[in-house]
PLY file of the C-alpha trace (Angstrom):
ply
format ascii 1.0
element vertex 545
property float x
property float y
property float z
element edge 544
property int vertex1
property int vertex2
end_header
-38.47 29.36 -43.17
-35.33 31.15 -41.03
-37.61 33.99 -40.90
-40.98 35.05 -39.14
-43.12 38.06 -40.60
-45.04 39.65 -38.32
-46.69 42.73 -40.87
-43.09 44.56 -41.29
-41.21 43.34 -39.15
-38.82 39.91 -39.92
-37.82 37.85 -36.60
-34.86 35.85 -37.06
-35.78 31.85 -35.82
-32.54 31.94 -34.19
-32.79 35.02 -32.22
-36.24 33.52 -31.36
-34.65 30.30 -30.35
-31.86 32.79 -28.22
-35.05 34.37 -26.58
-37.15 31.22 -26.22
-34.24 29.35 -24.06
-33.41 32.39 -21.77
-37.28 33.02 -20.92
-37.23 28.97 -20.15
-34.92 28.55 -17.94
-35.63 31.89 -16.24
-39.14 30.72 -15.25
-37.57 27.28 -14.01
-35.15 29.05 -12.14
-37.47 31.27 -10.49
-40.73 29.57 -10.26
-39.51 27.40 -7.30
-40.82 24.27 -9.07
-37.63 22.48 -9.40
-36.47 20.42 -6.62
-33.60 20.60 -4.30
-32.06 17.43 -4.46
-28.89 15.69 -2.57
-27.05 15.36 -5.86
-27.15 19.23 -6.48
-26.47 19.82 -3.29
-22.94 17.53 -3.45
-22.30 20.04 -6.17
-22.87 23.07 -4.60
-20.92 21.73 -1.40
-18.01 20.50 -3.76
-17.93 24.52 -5.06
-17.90 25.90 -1.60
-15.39 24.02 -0.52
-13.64 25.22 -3.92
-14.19 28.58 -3.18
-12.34 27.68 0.13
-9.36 26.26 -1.58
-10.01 22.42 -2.25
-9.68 21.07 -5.08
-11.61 17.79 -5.72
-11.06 15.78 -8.85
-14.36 13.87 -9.14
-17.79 14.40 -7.83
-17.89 13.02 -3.68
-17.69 9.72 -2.75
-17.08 7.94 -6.66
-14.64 8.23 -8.73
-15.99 9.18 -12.23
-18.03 12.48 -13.12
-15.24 15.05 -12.96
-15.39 18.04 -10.58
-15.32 20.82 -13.99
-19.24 21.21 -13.03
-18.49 22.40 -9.36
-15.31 24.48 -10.35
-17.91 26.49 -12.97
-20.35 26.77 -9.94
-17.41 27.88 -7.55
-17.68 30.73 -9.85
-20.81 31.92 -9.35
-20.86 30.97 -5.91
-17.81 33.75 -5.93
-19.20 36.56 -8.06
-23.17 35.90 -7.07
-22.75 34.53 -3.40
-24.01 30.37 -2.48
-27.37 30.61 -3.69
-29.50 27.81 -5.12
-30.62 29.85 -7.86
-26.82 30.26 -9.45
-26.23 26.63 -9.68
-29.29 26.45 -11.97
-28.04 29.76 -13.74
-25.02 28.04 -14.63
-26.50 25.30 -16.26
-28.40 27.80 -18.17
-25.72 29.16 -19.63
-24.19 25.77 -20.42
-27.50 25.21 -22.36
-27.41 28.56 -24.33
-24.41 27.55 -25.26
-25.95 24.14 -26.64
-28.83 25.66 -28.41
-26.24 28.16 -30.39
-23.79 25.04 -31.32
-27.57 23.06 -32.09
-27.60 25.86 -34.79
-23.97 25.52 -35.92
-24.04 21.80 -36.32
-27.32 21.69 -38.28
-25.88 24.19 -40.96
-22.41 22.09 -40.93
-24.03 18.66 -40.99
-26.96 19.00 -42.72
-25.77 21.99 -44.97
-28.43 24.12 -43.82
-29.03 27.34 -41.76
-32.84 26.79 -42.17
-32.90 23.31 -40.47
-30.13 24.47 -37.83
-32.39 27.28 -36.65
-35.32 25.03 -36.76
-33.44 22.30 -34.25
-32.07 25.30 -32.46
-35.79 26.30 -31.69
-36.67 22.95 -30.75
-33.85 22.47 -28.11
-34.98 26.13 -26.67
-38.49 24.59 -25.83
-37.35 20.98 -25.04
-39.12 18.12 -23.19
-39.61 17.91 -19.73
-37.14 15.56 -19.26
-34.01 17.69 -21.15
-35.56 20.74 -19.11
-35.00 18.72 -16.28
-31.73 17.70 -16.49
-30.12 21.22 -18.29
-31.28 22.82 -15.50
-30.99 21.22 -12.05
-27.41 19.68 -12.07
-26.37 16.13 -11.20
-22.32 16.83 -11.83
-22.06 16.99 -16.02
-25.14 16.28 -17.70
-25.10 20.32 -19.36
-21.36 20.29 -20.11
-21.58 16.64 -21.90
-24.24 18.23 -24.33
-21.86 21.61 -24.57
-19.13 19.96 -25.36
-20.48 16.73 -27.49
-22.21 19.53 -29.82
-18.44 21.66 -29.72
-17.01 18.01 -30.73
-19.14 17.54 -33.88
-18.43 20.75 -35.16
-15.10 20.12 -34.98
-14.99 16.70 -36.11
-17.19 17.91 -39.08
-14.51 21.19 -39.86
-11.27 18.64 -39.95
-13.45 16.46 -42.25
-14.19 19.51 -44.25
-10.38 20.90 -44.58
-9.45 17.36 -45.42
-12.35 17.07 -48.32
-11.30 20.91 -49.33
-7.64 19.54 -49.77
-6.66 21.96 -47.58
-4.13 21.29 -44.57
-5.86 20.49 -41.17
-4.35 23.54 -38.45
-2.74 21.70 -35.48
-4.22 23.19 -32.99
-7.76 21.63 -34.31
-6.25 18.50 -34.14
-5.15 19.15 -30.52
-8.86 20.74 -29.74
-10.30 17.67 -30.56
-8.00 15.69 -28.49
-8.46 18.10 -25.70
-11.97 18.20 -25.79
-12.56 14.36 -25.78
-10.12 13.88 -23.13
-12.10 16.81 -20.82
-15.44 14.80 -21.93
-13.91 11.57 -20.48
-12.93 13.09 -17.43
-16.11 14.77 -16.65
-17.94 12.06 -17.65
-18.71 8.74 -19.52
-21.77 9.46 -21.56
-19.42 11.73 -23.17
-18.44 8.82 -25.15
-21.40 8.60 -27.27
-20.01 11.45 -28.68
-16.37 10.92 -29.18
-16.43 7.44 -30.24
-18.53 7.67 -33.23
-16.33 11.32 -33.87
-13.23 9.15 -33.53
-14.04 6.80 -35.73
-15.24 9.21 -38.14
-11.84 11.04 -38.18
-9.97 7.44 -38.21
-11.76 6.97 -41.09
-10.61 10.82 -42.86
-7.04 10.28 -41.68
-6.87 6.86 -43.74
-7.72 8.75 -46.50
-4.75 10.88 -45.78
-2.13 7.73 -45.65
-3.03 6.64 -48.91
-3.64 9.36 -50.84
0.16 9.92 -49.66
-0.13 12.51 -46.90
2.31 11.37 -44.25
2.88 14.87 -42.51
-0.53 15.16 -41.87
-1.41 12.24 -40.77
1.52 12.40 -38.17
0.43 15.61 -37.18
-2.86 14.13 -37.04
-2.35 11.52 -34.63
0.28 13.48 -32.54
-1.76 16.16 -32.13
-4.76 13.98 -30.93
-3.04 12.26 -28.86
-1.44 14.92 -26.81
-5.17 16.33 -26.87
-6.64 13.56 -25.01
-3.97 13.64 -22.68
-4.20 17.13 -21.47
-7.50 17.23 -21.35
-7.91 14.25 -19.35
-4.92 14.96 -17.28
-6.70 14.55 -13.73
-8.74 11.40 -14.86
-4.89 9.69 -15.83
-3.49 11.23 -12.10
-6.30 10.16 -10.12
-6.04 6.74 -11.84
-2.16 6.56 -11.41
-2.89 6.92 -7.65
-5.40 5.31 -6.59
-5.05 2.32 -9.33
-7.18 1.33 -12.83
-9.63 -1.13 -11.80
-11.96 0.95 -9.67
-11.32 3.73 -12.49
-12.91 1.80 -15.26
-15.30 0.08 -13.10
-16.98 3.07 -12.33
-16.52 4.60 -15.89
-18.44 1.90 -17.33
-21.62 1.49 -14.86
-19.91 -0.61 -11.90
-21.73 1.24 -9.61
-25.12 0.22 -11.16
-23.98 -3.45 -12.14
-26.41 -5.06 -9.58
-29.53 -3.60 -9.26
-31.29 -6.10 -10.91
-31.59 -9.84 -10.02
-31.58 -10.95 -13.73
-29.03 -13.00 -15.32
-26.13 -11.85 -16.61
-26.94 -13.18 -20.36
-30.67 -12.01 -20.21
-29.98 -8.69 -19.31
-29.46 -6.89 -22.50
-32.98 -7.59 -23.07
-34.31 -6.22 -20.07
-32.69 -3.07 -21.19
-33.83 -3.23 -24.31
-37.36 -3.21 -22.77
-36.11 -0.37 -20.90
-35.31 1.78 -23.83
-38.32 0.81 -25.78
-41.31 1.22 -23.55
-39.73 3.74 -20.86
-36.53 5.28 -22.32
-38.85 6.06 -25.67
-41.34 7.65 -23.86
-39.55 9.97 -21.88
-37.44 10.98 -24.95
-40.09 11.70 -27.29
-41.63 13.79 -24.03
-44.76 11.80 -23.72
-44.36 11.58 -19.61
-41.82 12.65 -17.23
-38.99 10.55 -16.11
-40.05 10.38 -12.82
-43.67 9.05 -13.40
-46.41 7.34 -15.56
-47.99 10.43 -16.27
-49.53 10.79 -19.85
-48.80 14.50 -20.96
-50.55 17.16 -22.99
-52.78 13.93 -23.96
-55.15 15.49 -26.67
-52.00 16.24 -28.37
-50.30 13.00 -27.48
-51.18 10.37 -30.14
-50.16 13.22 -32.88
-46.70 13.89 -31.32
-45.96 10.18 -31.23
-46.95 9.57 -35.15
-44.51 12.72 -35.78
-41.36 11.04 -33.74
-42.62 7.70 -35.32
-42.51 9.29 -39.02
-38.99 11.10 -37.80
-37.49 7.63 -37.14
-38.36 6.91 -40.40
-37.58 9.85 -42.13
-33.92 9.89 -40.92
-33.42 6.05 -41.67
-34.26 7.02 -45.25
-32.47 10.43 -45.09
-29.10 8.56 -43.72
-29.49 5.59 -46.73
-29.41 6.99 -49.71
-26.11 8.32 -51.11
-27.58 12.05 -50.81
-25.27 15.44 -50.34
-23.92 15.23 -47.08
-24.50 11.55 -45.74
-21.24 10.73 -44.12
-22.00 14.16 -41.75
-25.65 13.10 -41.55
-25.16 9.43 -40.96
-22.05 11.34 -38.16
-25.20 13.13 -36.24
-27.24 9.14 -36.31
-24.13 7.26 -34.86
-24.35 9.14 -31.66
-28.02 7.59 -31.21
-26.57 4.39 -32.47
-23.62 4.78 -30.04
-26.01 5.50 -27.34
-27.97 3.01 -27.93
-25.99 0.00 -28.23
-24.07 1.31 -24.85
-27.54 1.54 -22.93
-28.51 -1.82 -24.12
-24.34 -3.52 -23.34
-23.16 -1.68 -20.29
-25.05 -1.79 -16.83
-26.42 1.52 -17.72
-29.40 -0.14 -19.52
-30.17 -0.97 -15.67
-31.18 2.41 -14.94
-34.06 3.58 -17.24
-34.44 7.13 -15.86
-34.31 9.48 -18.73
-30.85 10.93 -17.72
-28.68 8.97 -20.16
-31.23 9.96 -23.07
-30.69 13.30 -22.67
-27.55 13.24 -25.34
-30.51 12.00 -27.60
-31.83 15.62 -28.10
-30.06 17.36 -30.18
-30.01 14.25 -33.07
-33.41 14.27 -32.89
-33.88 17.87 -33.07
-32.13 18.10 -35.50
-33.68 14.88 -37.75
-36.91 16.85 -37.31
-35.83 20.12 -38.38
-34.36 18.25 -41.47
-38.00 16.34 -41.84
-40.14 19.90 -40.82
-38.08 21.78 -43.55
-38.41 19.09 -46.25
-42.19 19.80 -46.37
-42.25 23.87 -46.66
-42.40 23.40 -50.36
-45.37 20.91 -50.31
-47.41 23.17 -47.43
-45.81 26.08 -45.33
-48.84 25.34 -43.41
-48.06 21.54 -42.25
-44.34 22.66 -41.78
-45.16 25.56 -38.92
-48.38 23.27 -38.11
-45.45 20.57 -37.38
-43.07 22.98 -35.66
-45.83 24.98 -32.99
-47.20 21.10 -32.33
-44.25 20.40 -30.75
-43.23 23.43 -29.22
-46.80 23.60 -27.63
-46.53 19.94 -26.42
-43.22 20.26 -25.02
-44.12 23.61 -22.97
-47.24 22.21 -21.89
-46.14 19.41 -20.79
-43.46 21.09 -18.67
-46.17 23.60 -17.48
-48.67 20.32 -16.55
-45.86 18.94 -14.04
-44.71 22.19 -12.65
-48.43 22.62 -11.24
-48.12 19.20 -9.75
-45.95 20.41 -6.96
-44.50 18.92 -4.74
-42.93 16.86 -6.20
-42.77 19.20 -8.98
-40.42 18.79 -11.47
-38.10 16.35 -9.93
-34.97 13.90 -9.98
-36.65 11.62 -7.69
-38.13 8.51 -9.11
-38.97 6.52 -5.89
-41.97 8.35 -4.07
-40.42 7.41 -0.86
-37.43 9.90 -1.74
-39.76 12.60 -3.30
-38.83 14.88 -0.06
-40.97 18.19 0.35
-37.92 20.62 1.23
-40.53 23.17 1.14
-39.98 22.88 5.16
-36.11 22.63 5.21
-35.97 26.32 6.78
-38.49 24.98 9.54
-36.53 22.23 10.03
-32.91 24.38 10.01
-34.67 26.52 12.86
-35.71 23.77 15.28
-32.67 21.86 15.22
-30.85 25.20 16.06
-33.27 26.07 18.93
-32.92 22.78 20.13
-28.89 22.86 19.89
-28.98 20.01 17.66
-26.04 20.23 15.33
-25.14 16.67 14.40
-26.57 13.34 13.65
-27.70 10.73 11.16
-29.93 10.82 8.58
-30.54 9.47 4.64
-28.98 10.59 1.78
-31.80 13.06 0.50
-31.57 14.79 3.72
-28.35 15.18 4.44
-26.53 17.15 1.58
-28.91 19.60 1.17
-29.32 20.67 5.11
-25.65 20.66 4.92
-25.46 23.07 2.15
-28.23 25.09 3.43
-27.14 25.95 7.24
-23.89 26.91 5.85
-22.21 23.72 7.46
-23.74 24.15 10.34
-25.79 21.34 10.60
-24.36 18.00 9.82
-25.76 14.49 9.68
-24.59 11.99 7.46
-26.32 9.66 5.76
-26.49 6.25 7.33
-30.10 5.56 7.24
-32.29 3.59 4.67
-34.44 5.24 2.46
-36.05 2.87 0.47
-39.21 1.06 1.97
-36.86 -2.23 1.92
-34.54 -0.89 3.65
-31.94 -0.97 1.17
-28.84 1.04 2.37
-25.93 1.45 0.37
-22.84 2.84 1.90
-21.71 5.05 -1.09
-24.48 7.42 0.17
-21.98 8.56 2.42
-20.09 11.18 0.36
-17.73 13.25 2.35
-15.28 11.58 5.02
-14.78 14.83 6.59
-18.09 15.04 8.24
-17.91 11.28 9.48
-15.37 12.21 11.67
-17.38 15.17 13.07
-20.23 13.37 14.02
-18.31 10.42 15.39
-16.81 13.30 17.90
-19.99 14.50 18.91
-21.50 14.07 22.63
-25.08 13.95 21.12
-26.44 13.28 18.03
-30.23 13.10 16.75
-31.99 11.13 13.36
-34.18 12.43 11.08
-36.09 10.34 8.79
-38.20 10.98 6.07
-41.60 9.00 4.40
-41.31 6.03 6.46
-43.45 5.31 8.82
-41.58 1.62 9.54
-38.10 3.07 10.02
-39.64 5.02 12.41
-41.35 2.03 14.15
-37.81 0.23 13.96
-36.09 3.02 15.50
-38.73 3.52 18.44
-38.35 -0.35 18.78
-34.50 -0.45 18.94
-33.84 2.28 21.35
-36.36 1.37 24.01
-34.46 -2.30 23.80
-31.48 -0.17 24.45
-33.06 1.66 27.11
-32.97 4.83 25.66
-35.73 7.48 26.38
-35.98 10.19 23.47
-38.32 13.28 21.91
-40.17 13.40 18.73
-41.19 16.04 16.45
-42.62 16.30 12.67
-41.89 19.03 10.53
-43.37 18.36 7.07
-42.07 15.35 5.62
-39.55 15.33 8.56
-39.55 13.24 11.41
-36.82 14.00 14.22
-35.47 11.67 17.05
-33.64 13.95 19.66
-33.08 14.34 23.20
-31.75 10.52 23.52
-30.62 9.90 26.77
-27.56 8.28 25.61
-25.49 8.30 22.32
-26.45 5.18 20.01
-24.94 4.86 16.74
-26.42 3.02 13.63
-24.42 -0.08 13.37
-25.80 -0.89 16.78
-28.72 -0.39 15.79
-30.57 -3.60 14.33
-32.20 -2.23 11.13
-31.69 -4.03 8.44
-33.90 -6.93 9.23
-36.73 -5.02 9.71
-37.94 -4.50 6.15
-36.27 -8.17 4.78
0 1
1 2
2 3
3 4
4 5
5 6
6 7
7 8
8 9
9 10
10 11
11 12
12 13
13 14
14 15
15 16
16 17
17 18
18 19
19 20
20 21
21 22
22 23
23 24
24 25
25 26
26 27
27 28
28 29
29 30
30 31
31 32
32 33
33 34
34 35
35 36
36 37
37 38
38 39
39 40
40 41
41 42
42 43
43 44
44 45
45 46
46 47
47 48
48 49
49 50
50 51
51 52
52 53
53 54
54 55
55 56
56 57
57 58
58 59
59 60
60 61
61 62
62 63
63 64
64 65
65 66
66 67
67 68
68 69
69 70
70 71
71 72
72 73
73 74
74 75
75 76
76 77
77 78
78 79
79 80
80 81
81 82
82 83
83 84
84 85
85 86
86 87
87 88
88 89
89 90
90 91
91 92
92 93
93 94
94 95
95 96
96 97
97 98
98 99
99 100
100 101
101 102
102 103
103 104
104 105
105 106
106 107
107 108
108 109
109 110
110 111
111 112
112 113
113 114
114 115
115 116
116 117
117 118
118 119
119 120
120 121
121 122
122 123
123 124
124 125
125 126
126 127
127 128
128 129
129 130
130 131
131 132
132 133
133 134
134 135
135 136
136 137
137 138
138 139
139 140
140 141
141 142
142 143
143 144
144 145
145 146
146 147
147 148
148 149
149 150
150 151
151 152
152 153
153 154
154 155
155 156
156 157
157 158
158 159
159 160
160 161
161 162
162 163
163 164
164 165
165 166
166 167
167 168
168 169
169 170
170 171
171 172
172 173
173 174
174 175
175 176
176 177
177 178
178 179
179 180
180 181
181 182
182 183
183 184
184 185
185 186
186 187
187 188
188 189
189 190
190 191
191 192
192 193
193 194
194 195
195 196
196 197
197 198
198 199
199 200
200 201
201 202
202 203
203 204
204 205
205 206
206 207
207 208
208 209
209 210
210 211
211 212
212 213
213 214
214 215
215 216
216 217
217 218
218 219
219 220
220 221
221 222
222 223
223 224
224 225
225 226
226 227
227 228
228 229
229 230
230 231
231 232
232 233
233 234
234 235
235 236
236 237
237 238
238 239
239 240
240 241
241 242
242 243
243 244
244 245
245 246
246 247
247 248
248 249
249 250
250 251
251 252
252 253
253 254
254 255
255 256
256 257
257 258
258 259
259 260
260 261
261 262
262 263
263 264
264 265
265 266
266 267
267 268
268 269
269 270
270 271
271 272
272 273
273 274
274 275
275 276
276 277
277 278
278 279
279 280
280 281
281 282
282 283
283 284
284 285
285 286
286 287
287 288
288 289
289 290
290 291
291 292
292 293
293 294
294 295
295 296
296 297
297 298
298 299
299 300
300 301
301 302
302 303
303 304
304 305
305 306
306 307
307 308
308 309
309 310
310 311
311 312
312 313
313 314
314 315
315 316
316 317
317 318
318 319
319 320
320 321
321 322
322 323
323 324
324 325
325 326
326 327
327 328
328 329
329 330
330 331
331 332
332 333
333 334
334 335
335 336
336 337
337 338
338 339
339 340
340 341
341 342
342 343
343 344
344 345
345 346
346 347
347 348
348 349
349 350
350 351
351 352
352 353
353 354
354 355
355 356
356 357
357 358
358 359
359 360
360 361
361 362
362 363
363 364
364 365
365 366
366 367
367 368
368 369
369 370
370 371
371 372
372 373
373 374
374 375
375 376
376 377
377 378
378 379
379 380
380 381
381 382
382 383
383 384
384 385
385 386
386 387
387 388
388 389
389 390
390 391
391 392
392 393
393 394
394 395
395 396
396 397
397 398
398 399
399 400
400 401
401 402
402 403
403 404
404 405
405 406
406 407
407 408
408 409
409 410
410 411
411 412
412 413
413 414
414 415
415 416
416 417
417 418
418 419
419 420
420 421
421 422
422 423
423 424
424 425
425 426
426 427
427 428
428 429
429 430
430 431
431 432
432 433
433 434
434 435
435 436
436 437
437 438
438 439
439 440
440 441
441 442
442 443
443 444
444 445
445 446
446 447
447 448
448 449
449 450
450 451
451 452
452 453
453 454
454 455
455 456
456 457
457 458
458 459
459 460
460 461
461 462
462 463
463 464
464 465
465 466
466 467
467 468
468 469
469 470
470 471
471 472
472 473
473 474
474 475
475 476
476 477
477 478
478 479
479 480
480 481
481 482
482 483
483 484
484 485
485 486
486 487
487 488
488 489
489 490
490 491
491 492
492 493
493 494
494 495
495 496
496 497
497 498
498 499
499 500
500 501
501 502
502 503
503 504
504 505
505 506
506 507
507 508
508 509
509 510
510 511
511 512
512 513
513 514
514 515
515 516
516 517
517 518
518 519
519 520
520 521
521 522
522 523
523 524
524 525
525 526
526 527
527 528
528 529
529 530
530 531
531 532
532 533
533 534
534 535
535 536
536 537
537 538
538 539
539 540
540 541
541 542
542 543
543 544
């Protein structure tokens, strides 16, 4: 089934895959209906200001998601010029790079280059959430599925010398280390790979000690070791610095501890709501992340009854004492990992489909294994199985690109789904108008930073949400506090609410403050005060509580 005839000619799955991801992402790249989004526009300032000669250690304002995503951007920025586009190119590349290794671990794991070119298809035509989130970047998402895939394969190569007889190099030892240390620098969800890869390896160098191999197993551990602490070298300086607690904090989810109201001892079942009615959804592809939108429905019911009968499948496939279990049941723990960690950490609070995404390639992979095991019963179920799929998952993707704005977005909360369709509009006016600094919310503010060159600055101090929640780690860069705080007139934009508005109106005539208005799109701009008024005099919060 690696194969494809088409009269003479033989196509190669993988090359198909190859092709299949490339044509992909170029149409999401260039269609224009993937949104431009604060978070990706932190990244794209953090490269600029790389390509300028800082040298951040973790994404703005938080200290956890390294900066490795922005220093590969910086790169582009310098060969291609600070586009939009390149950002997105980049994390193209990073996911060719995951659809090859999808291939490579498939053959080492499952001991087959049939069901490795099978996954590797089905991670070039992925669900609307993985195309989502391999494609716009939020600081790490592509290089945690790079380099999770790249720490598999060389988990399952150490385990193979070792099984061989044969002595383990020391630099693969040291790779390992290095590459785990890099994945807990750039971020957390790394760990879903790593720890079940760890253990794995813990469990190969026992072997070692008693059948008698001391050497090794010293060269083992030193070489890991030394690994983990080169490549997570700025994670241990920036701790050393600036002190532990915050450090693991945010590594584990501090920053998400508290969205919910629920008690602390009910909460694992909250999230274990959230994985199975929304997390499963999104991962299987049934809806988008960002809404309860039933995709591709005629082919629904039959996509669910296939995941359904892979959950099965691989529970039976992992059981049994079967060539290559240990490896298989390797590829499983990361969704076990991933799962227990969703449902124990504050994670579990956020069900967006982001932390899934690591679920991918263990399920493409599961299915390739279950698509394969059929070709001798009926070819024709087996490619039946295979084009469902791959039509569902690029249909589905096609259904929410039409639906633009929002399009295919990171936004979850309608109020934030911002139409920067008009951000040129609104660039223009604010320069005709000499308008150059002010305050605004977070979904504005990074990206009209990024795109007027610097220009433009207004930092986010406003509420977004229709409560008026505000939460100061919106506020990512220090630098540009202090050049608003110097300037002799500043302006507010808002965005989607229509109360904020009323509250602002409402505070600055009790202030005695006369002012313009003007609506561009989804943007609503304050300017011409008569006098400077800040935000913490303004009396805000109490509006929406």
């Amino acid at each position: 089934m690696g194969k494809i005839k088409i009269g003479q000619l033989e196509l190669n799955i993988l090359w198909l895959a190859i092709f299949a991801a490339i044509a992909m992402k170029t149409w999401l790249v260039l269609s224009g209906v993937l949104s431009f989004n604060a978070d990706e526009a932190v990244v794209a300032l953090m490269a600029r200001h790389i390509t300028q000669g800082e040298l951040p250690i973790f994404f703005y304002g938080q200290a956890y998601m390294g900066s490795l995503d922005a220093l590969l951007v910086s790169f582009g920025f310098r060969i291609f010029g600070e586009q939009i586009w390149v950002l997105r190119f980049v994390q193209s590349l990073l996911y060719l790079g995951t659809v090859v290794t999808t291939f490579q671990l498939g053959k080492i794991a499952f001991g087959s280059r049939e069901i490795g070119k099978i996954a590797a298809l089905l991670m070039a035509v992925p669900t609307v959430n993985v195309s989502l989130y391999t494609t716009v970047t939020l600081g790490g998402y592509g290089e945690a599925l790079l380099l999770g895939n790249l720490l598999l394969i060389c988990t399952l190569r150490i385990a193979n010398n070792i099984e061989d007889k044969k002595n383990v190099p020391w630099w693969r030892w040291l790779l390992w280390g290095g590459m785990a240390g890099v994945g807990w620098w750039i971020f957390g969800l790394s760990l879903v790979y790593s720890l079940p890869a760890g253990l794995y390896l813990l469990w190969k160098i026992v072997q070692l000690w008693k059948g008698g191999e001391r050497l090794e197993v010293g060269k083992a551990l030193g070489g890991l070791l030394a690994g983990v602490m080169v490549g997570a070298a700025p994670w241990w300086v920036y701790a050393s610095i600036h002190g532990w607690g915050d450090m693991i904090s945010e590594l584990s989810g501090g920053a998400i501890a508290n969205i919910t109201a629920v008690p602390a001892l009910l909460k694992p079942f909250g999230r274990l709501f959230n994985l199975l009615l929304l997390g499963s959804t999104v991962t299987f592809g049934l809806r988008p992340p960002w809404a309860v939108t039933w995709l591709m429905f005629p082919l629904l019911p039959f996509l669910l009854m296939f995941w359904v009968g892979v959950m099965v499948y691989s529970v039976r496939r992992i059981y049994p004492k079967q060539l290559n279990r240990a490896k298989v049941g390797l590829i499983g723990a990361v969704m076990l990992t991933l799962f227990l960690g969703f449902i124990f950490t504050p994670f579990g609070n956020d069900p967006s489909g982001r932390y899934f995404v690591p679920l991918a390639v263990p399920m493409a992979l599961f299915a390739a294994d279950m698509i394969i095991s059929y070709v001798d019963k009926s070819k024709i179920l087996s490619w039946g199985l295979l084009l469902m799929i791959l039509v569902f998952n690029l249909g589905g993707t096609i259904q929410m690109a039409c639906k633009y704005p929002p399009g295919i977005t990171t936004q979850f909360d309608v109020i934030a789904q911002v139409d920067h369709d008009y951000m040129d509009d609104l660039i223009a006016f604010l320069e005709e108008q000499n308008i150059n600094r002010g305050y605004t919310n977070y979904w504005v503010a990074y990206p009209l930073a990024f795109l007027s060159q610097e220009e433009l600055i207004f930092i986010p101090r406003l509420p977004y949400h229709s409560d008026f929640r505000f939460t100061p780690r919106d506020d990512r860069y220090a630098p540009y506090d202090k050049m608003v705080a110097q300037a002799d007139e500043v302006a507010y934009i808002t965005t989607n609410h229509p109360a904020l508005n009323a509250a602002l109106r409402e505070n600055f005539t009790a202030h005695g403050i006369t002012w313009e208005e003007k609506e561009i799109g989804d943007y609503h701009i304050f300017y011409a005060l008569s006098e400077i008024i800040r935000p913490p005099e303004l009396d805000l919060n109490a509006k929406g509580l």
